[in-house]
Kinemage of the C-alpha trace (Angstrom):
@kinemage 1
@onewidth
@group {chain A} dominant
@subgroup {mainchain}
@vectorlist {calphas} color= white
{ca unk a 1} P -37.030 -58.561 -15.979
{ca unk a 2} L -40.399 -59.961 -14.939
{ca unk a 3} L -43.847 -58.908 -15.663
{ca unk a 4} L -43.767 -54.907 -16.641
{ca unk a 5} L -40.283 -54.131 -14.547
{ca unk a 6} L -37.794 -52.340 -15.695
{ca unk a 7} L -33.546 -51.580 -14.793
{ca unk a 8} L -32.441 -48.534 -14.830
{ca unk a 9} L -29.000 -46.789 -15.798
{ca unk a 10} L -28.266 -44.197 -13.682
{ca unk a 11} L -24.593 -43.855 -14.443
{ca unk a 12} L -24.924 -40.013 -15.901
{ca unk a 13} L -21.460 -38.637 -16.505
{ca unk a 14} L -19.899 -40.879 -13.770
{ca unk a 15} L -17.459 -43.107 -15.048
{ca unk a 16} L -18.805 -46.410 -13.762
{ca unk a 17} L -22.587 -47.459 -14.042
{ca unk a 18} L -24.876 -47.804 -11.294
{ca unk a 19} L -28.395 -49.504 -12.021
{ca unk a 20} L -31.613 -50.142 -10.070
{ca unk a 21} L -34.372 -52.176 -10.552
{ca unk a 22} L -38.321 -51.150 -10.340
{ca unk a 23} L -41.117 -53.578 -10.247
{ca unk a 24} L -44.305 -53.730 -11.623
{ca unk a 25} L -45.758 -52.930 -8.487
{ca unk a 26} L -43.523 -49.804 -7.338
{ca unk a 27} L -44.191 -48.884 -11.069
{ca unk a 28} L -47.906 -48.563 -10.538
{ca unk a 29} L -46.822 -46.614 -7.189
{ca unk a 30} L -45.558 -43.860 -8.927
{ca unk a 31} L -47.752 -43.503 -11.750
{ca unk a 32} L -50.283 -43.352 -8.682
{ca unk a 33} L -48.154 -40.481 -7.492
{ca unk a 34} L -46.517 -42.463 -4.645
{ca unk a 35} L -43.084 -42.331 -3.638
{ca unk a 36} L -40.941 -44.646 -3.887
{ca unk a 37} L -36.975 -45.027 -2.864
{ca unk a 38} L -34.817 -47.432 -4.219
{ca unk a 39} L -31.012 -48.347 -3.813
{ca unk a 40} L -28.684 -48.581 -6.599
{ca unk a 41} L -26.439 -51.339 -7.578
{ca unk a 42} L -22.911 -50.908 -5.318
{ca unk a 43} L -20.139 -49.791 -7.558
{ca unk a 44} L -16.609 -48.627 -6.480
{ca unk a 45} L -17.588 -49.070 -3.095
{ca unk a 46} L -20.653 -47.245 -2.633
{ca unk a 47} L -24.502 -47.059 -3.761
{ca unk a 48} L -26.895 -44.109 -4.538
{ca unk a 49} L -30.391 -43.635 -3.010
{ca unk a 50} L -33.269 -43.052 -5.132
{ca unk a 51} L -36.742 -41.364 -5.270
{ca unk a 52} L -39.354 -41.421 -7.305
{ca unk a 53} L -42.490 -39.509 -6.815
C-alpha cells in the first residue's frame, strides 16, 4: 500500500475473507472524527459496507 494506507481483514468468523482498503487521507478523516464508508472486496457474490467514525 502507498504512503500511510492500510488493508483491512474483515473476514471475522465467516468462512471466506473480505478486505478493504483505507488511504492516507480517509485515515486522517477518522482520526479527525469524520466518517467514512467504505466497500469491501466482493466475495461469494456479495460485498459488505463499512463505517468508520
Amino acid at each position: 500500500m502507498a504512503g500511510n494506507a492500510v488493508r483491512l481483514d474483515i473476514r471475522g468468523t465467516a468462512n471466506h475473507p473480505h478486505t478493504l482498503e483505507l488511504s492516507a487521507e480517509e485515515i486522517v478523516a477518522i482520526a479527525a472524527g469524520l466518517r467514512v464508508g467504505k466497500e469491501s472486496s466482493e466475495e461469494k457474490g456479495h460485498t459488505h459496507y463499512v463505517i468508520f467514525n
